[in-house]
C-alpha positions in Angstrom: 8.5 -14.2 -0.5 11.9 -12.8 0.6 14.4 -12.5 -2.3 17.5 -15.1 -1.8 20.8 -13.9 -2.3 22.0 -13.6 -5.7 24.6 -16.2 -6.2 26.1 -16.8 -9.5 24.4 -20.2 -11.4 26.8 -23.0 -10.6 26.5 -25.9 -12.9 27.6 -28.5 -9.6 24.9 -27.3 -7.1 21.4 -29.3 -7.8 17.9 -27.8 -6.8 14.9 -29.0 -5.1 11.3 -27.9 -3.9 10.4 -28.7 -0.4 6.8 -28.6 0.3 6.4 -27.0 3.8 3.9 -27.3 7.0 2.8 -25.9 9.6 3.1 -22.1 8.5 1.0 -20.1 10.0 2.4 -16.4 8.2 4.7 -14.8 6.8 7.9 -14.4 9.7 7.0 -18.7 9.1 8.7 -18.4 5.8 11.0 -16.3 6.5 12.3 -18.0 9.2 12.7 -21.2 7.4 14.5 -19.4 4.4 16.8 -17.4 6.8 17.5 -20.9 8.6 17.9 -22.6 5.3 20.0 -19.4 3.8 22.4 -20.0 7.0 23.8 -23.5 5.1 26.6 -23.4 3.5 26.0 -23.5 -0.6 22.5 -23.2 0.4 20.1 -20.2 -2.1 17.1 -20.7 -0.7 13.2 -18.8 -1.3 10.0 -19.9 0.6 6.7 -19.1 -0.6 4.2 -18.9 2.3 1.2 -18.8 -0.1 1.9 -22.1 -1.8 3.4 -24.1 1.1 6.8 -24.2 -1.1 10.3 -23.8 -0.6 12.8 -23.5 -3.2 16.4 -24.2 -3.1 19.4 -24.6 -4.5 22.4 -26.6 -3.0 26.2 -27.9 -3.5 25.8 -31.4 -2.8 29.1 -31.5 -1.4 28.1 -29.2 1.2 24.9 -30.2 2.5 22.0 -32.9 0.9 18.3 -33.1 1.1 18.2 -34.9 4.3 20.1 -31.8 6.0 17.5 -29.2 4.4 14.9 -31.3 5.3 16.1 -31.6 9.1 17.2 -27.9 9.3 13.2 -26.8 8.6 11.8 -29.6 11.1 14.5 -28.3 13.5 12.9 -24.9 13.1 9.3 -26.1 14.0 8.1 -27.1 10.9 7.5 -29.8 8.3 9.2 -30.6 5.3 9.3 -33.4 2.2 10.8 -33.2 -1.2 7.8 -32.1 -3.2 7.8 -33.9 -6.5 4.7 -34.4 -9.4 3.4 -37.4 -7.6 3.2 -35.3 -4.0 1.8 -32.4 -5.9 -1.2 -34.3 -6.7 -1.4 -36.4 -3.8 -1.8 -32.7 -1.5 -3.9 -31.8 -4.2 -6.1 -34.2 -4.2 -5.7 -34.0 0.1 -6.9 -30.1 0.0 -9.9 -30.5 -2.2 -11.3 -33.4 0.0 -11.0 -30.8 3.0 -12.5 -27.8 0.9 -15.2 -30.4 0.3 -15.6 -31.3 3.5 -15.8 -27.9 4.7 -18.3 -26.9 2.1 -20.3 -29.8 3.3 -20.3 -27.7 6.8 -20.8 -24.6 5.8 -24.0 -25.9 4.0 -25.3 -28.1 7.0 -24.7 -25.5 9.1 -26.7 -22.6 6.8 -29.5 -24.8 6.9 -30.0 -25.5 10.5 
């Protein structure tokens, strides 16, 4: 994860985690946060490994639509991530690890 730039904490600029898609490695993220970083009022850190973004924003500058639009213009997905999506992806990746287990083990077998 690429270190934002250090901005001073400003009591009107509101934050939000973005759960990302379609990274594939690293240059991904940091794409994304260099895109995102590029907004104005925008601090912004993406975390490959957990499919996260970050960020902090001055709602007079941009809003959640814009950083939302600014990572699907760079190729990738992008939706507020909030306790209810947390568990819905979740629940969405241990269906496919079980699913893959299920494959691994028919597969051993024949």
């Amino acid at each position: 994860m690429m270190n934002a730039p250090q901005v001073p904490v400003d009591s009107s600029q509101e934050t939000v985690e973005l759960a990302l898609g379609g990274m594939t490695c690293a240059a991904c993220a940091a794409r994304i946060e260099k895109q995102l970083n590029k907004l104005p009022g925008v601090e912004a850190a993406v975390n490959f490994a957990a499919e996260r973004a970050h960020v902090r924003y001055a709602p007079g500058d941009v809003d959640v639509g814009r950083l939302i639009a600014t990572v699907v213009k760079t190729g990738f997905t992008a939706d507020v991530s909030t306790a209810d999506t947390r568990a819905e992806e979740k629940a969405k990746k241990f269906a496919l690890y079980r699913e893959e287990l299920s494959r691994f083990w028919i597969s051993a077998i024949n």
